[in-house]
C-alpha positions as CSV (number, residue, x, y, z in Angstrom):
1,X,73.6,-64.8,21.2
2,X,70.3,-64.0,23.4
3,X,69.2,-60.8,24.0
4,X,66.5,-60.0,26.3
5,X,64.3,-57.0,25.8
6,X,61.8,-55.4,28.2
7,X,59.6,-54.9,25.4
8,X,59.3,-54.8,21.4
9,X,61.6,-54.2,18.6
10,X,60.8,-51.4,15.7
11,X,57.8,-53.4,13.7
12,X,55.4,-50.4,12.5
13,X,53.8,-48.6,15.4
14,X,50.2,-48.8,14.1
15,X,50.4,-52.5,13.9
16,X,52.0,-52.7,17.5
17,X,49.6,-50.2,19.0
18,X,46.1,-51.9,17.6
19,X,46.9,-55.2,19.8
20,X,46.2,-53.1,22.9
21,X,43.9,-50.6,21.0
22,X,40.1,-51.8,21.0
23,X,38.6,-54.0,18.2
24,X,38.8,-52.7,14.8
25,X,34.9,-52.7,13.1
26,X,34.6,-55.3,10.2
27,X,34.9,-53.9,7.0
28,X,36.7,-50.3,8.5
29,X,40.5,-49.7,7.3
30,X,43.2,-47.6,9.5
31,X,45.8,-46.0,7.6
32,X,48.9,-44.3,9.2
33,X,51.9,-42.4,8.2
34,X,55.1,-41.4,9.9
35,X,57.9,-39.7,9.5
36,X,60.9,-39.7,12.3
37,X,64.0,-37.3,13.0
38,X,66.5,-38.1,15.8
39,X,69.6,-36.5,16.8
40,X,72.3,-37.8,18.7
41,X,75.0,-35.4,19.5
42,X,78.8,-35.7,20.3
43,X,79.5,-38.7,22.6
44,X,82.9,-39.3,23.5
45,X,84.1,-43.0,23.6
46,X,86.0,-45.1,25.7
47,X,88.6,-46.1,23.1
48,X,89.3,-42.7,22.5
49,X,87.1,-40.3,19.8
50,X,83.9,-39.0,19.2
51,X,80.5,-40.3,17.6
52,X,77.1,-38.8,16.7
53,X,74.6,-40.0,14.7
54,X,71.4,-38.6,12.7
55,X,68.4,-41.1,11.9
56,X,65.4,-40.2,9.6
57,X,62.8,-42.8,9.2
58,X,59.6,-43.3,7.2
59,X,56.9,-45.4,8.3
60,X,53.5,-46.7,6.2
61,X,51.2,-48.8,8.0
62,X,47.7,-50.0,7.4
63,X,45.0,-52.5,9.7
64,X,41.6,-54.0,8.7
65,X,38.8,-55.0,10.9
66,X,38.0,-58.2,10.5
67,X,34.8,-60.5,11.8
68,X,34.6,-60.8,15.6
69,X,37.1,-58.1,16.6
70,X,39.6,-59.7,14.4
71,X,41.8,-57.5,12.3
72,X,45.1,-58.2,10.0
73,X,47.4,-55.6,8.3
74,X,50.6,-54.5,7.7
75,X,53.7,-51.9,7.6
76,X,56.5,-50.1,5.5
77,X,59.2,-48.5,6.6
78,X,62.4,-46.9,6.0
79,X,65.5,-45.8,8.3
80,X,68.5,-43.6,7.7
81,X,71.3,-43.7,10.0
82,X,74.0,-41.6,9.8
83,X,77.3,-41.7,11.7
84,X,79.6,-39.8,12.1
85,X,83.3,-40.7,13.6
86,X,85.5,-37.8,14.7
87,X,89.4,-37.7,16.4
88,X,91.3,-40.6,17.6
89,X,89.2,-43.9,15.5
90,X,87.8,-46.4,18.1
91,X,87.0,-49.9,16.5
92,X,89.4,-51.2,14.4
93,X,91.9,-49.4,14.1
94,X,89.5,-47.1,11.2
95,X,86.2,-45.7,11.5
96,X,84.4,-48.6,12.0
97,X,80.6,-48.1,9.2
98,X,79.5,-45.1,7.6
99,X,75.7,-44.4,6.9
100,X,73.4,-47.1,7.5
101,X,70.1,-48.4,5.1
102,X,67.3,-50.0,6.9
103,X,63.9,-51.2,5.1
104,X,61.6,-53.4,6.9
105,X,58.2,-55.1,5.7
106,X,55.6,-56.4,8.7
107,X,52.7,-58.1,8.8
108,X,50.4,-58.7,11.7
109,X,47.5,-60.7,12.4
110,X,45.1,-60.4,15.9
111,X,42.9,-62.9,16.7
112,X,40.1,-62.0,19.3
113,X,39.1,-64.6,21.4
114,X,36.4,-62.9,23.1
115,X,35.3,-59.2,23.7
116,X,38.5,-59.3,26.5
117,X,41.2,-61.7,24.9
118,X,43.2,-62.0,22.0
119,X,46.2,-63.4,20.5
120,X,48.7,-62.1,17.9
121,X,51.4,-62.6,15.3
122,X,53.5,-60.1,13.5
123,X,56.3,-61.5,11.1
124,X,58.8,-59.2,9.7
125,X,61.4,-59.5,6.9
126,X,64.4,-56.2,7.8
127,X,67.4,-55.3,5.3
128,X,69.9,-53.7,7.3
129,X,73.4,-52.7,5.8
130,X,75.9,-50.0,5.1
131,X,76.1,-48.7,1.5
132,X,77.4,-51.5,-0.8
133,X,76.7,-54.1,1.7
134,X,75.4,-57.6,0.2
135,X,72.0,-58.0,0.5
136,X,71.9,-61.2,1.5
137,X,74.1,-60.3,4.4
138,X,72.0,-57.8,6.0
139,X,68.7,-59.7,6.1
140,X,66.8,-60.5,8.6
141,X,63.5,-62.1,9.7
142,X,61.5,-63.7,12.8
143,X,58.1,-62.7,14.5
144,X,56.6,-61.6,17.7
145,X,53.5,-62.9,19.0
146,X,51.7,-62.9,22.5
147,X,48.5,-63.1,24.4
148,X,46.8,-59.3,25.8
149,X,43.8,-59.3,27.6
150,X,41.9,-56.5,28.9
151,X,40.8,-56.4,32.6
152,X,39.2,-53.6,32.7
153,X,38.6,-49.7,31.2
154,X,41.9,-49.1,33.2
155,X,44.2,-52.1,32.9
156,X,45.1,-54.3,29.6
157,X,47.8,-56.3,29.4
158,X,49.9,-59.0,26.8
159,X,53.0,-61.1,27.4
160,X,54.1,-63.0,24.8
161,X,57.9,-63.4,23.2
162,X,59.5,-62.6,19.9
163,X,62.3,-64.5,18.1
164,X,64.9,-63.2,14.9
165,X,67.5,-64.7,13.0
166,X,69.8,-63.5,10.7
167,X,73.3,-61.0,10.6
168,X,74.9,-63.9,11.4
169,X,73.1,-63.4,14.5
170,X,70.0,-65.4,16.5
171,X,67.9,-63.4,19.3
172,X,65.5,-64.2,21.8
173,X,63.3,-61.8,24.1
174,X,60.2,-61.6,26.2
175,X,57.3,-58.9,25.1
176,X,55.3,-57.3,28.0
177,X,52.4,-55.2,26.7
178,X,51.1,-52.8,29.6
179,X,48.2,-49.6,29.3
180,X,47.4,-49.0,33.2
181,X,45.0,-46.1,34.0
182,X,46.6,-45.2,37.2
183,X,44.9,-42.4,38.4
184,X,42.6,-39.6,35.9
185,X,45.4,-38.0,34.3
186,X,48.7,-40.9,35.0
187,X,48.7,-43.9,32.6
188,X,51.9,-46.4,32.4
189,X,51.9,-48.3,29.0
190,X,54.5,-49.3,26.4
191,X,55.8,-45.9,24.3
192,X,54.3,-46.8,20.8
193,X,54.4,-43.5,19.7
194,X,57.6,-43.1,17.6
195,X,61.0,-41.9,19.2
196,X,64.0,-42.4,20.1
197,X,63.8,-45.6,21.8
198,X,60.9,-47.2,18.9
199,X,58.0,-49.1,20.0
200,X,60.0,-50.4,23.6
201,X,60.2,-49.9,26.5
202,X,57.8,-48.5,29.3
203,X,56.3,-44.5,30.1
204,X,54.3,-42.6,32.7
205,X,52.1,-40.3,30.6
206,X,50.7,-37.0,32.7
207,X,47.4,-36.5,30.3
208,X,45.7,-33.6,32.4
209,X,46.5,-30.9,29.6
210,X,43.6,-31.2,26.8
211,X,45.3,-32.1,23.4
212,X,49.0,-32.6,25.1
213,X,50.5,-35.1,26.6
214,X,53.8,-35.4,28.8
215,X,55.7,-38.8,29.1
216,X,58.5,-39.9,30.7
217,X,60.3,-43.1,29.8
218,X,62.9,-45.4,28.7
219,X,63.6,-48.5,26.8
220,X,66.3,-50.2,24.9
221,X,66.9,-50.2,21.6
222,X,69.9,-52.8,19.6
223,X,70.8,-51.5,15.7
224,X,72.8,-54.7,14.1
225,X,73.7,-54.1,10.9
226,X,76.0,-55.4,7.7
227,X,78.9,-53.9,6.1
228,X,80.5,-53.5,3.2
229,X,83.6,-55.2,1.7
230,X,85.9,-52.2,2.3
231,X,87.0,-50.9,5.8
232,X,88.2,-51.9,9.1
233,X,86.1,-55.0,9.0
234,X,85.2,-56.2,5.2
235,X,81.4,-57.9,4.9
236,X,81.5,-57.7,8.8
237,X,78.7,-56.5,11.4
238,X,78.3,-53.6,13.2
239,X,75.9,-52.6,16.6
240,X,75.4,-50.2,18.4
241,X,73.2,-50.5,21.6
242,X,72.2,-48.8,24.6
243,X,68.9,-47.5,26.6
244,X,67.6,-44.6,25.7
245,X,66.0,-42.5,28.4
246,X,63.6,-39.7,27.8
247,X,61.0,-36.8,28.2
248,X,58.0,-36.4,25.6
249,X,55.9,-33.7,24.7
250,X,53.2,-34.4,22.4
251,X,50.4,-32.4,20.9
252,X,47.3,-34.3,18.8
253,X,45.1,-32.6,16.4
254,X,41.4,-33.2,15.3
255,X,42.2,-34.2,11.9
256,X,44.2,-37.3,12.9
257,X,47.6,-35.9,13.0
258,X,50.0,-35.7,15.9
259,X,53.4,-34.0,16.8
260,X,56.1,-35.5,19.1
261,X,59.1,-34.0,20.7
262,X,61.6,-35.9,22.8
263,X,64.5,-35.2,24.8
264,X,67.0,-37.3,26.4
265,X,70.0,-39.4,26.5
266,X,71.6,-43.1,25.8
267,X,72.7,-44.7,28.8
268,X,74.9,-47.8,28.5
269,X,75.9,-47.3,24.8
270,X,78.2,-49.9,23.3
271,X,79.9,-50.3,20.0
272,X,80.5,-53.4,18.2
273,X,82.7,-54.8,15.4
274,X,82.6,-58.0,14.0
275,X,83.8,-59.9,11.0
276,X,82.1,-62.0,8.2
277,X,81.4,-64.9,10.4
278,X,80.2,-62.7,13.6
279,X,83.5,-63.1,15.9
280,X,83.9,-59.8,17.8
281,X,86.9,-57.5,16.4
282,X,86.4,-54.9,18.9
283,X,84.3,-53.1,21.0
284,X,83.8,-49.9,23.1
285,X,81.6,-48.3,25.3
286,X,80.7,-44.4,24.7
287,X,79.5,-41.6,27.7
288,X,76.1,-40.7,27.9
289,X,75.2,-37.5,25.5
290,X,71.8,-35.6,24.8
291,X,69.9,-36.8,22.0
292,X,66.2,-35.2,20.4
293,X,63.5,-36.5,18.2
294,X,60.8,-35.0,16.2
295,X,57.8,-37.0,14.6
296,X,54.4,-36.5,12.8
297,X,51.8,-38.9,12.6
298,X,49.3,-38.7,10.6
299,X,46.4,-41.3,10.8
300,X,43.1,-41.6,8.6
């Protein structure tokens, strides 16, 4: 099954944000540090029922300048996500997963071809699975990789494509890196600051207020996951999918840190169920409900 993404999936932001950041001095280390609430309240679902969901996330990243603009690094992170089924079950006859485990480990490498052009890889190894789910079930791995050059002080921009496999599951999509300097205060680039939608999508950023910004943006975001062998579907899959759409407010601080709030919605959310060997079980789509996110970065 091919999905096609306007943008990125959730590798650490830091490593996704330094391919459009400029070079990195040789010798110099970044370190970041993340942590990531989101709420999603009551939605109501086609099949009949209710389901929210609560996701807490802890990121680690680090990138080091290399010769000629070069750099390499890494990430760490961690996901919770928590669901919760209420009234008439919708998948399955039984609430479909329960909470949800999520560690990933990234690398990336960027290699500068010159003061305007680079190219970049950034592999990933993900464990995703409910509680009690074999490990071997929920892994998986792949890479992006593209191509960003920078035009000018106002306009960068990358293509390239990224490709995972595992879950019982292969995907496919295109990566479009964008940081546009539209006018003095109005960018349009990719939302690598963390939120509800991760490091995807696209954003108009207002910038006019000194140590604020104000974005407004969407992208889409696909959880696939493994499950246990007890339930409706025992050592099936689960997803949940569905564009998140959504308005930022986000103050920075001199020592490094930053504070983001976001409010918005899912649009298009859709349920899955599937059994060991990925057939579908059943499915249902669920009505657009408000959703908010809270994050602190802290680089150094």
């Amino acid at each position: 099954m091919i999905k096609l993404l306007l943008s990125l999936t959730s590798l650490a932001a830091l490593s996704l944000s330094a391919q459009m950041a400029p070079p990195i001095p040789e010798g110099k280390t970044i370190f970041a540090g993340e942590i990531l609430g989101v709420l999603q309240i009551s939605a109501d679902m086609d099949a009949g029922g209710d389901m929210s969901i609560h996701r807490l996330g802890f990121k680690f990243g680090a990138v080091r300048g290399l010769e000629g603009g070069s750099s390499i690094g890494g990430g760490l992170s961690y996901t919770m996500l928590g669901y919760r089924f209420e009234g008439m079950p919708a998948l399955g006859g039984f609430n479909p997963w329960e909470d949800i485990d999520q560690l990933q480990v990234s690398l990336q490498y960027r290699y500068a071809i010159d003061q305007e052009s680079s190219i970049f890889l950034m592999p990933s190894l993900t464990s995703s699975g409910e509680s009690g789910a074999s490990l071997s079930d929920g892994l998986e791995f792949g890479a992006i990789f593209g191509y960003t050059k920078t035009f000018s002080r106002e306009l960068t921009l990358g293509i390239g494509g990224g490709t995972f496999h595992g879950l019982e599951d292969t995907s496919g999509f295109p990566v479009i890196f964008v940081y546009w300097q539209m006018a003095e205060n109005w960018r349009l680039s990719n939302p690598f600051r963390p939120g509800p939608s991760g490091p995807a999508g696209l954003e108009f950023v207002f910038t006019g207020i000194p140590g604020w910004d104000v974005g407004f943006g969407g992208g889409y975001r696909v959880d696939r996951f493994a499950l246990n062998d007890v339930g409706a579907a025992p050592d099936g899959f689960g997803q949940n999918e569905g564009a998140a759409v959504f308005l930022r407010i986000s103050r920075e601080f001199n020592t490094g840190g930053s504070l983001d709030f976001h409010v918005g919605t899912v649009v298009g959310g859709e349920l899955e169920l599937e059994d060991s060997d990925g057939r579908l079980l059943a499915g249902t789509d669920y009505d657009p409900s408000l959703l908010f996110a809270m994050a602190f970065t802290q680089r150094w």
